[in-house]
Backbone as a ProteinNet text record, in pm:
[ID]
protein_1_A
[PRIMARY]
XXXXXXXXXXXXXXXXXXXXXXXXXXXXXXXXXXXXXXXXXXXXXX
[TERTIARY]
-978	-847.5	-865.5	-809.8	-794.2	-761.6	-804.2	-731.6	-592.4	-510.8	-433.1	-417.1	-540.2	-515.3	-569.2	-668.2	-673.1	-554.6	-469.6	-294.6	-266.4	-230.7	-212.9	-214.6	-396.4	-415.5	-371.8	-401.2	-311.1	-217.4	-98.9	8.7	53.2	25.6	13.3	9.8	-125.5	-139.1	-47.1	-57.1	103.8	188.3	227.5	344.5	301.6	141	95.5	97.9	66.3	30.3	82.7	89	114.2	281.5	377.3	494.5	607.1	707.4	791.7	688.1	711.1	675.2	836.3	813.4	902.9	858.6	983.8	900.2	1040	1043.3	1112.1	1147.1	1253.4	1312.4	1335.4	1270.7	1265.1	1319.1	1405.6	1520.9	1437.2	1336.4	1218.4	1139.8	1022.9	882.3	885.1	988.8	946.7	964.2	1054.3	1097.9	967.8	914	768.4	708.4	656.9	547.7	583	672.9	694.5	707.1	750.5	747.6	562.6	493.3	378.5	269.1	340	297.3	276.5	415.4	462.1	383	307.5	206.5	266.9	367.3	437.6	295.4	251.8	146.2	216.4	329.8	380.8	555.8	559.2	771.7	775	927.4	995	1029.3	1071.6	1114.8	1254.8	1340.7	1489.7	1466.2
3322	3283.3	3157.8	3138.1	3013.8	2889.5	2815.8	2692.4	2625.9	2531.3	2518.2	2447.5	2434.7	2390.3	2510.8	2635.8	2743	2834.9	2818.9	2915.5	2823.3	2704.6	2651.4	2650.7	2657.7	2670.2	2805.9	2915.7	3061.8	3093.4	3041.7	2982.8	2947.1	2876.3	2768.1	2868.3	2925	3001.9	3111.4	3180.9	3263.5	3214.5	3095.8	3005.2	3023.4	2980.2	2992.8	3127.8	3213.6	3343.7	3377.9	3498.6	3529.7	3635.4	3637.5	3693.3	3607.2	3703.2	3627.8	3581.8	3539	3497.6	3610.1	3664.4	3744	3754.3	3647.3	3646.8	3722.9	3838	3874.3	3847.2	3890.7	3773	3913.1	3948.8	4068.5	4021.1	4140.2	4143.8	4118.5	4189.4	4251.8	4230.7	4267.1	4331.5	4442	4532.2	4672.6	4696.5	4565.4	4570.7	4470.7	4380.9	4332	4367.5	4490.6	4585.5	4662	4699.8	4767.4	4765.3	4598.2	4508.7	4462.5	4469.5	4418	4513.5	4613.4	4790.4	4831.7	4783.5	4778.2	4676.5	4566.5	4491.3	4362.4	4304.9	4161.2	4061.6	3975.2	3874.9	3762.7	3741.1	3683.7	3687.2	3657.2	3679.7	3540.8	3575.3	3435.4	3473	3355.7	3380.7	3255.6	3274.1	3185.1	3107.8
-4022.8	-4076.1	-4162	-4279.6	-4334.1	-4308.8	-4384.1	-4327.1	-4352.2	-4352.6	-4407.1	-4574.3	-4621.7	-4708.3	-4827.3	-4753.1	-4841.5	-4851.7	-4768.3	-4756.4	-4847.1	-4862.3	-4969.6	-5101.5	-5126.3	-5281.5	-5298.1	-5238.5	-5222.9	-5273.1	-5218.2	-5217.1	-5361.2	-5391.6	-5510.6	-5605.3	-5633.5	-5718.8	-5750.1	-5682.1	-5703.8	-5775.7	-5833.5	-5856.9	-5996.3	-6019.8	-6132.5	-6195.2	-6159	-6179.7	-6326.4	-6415	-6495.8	-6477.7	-6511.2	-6449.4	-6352.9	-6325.9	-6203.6	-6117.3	-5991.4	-5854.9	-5790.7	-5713.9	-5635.9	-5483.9	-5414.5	-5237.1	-5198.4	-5152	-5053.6	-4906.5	-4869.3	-4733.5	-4665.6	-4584.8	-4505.5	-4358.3	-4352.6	-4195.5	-4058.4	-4035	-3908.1	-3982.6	-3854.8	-3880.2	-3923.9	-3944.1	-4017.4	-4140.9	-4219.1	-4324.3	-4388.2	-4341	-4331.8	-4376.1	-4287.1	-4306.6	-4399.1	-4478	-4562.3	-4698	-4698.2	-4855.8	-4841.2	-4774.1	-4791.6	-4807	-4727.4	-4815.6	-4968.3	-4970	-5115.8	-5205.6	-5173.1	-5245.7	-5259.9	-5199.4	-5259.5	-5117.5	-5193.8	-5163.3	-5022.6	-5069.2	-4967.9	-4934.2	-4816.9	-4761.2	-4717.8	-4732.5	-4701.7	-4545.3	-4474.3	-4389.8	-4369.8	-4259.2	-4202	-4109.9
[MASK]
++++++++++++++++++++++++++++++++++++++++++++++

């Protein structure tokens, strides 16, 4: 597992990336597993 400062640069990058940044805020774990199916890098969470 990473550390916290490689979730970080991770993280980060995404921000940079080329395009939107799009974090979805998923209900459950099944809606989870299903946007991350779908390929989105990272979710928000509440």
């Amino acid at each position: 597992m990473p550390d916290q400062t490689a979730k970080f640069a991770r993280f980060k990058a995404l921000h940079a990336g080329p395009g939107a940044f799009v974090i979805p805020n998923p209900w459950d774990a099944s809606s989870a597993r299903l946007l991350a199916s779908l390929g989105f890098e990272a979710l928000a969470n509440t």
